[in-house]
C-alpha positions, 0 to 999 in steps of 0.5 A: 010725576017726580017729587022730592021729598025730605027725611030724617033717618036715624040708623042703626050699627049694622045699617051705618057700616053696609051700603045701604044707599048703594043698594037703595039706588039700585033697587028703586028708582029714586035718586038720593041725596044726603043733606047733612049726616053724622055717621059712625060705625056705631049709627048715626042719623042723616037727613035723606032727600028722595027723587021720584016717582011717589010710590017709588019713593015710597017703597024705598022708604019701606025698605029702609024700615026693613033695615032698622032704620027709623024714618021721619017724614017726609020733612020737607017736600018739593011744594015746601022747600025750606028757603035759606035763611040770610045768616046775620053773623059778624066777625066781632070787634 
């Protein structure tokens, strides 16, 4: 059964500059989707949605810990997912 699941990486110089979700997409069978990210040569962090099976997802994961990468989460999963929120901004007078 598929599940998406939700995490907040947190990457080192050496993960920011290779491609990492290249090689995450080719060795395990998940889909990835970045949710919102601020990456420079020197790191970064990115907020990581996985698609898949539990354990694939899973050994993914363990694979990006293997990197340098520090992972939270999962922060948000299918059976949870955070709702939008209606904004209430206004252009001012």
């Amino acid at each position: 059964m598929q599940v998406t699941l939700v995490y907040q990486a947190a990457l080192n110089a050496v993960v920011a500059s290779s491609p990492f979700l290249s090689t995450l997409s080719k060795q395990f069978a998940v889909d990835v989707i970045v949710r919102q990210a601020m990456v420079t040569t020197s790191g970064g962090t990115m907020e990581l949605a996985l698609i898949g099976d539990q354990d694939e997802i899973n050994r993914a994961v363990a694979f990006l810990q293997t990197t340098g990468s520090t992972l939270t989460g999962p922060i948000v999963t299918h059976d949870h997912a955070v709702k939008p929120v209606q904004s209430n901004v206004s252009r001012g007078t």
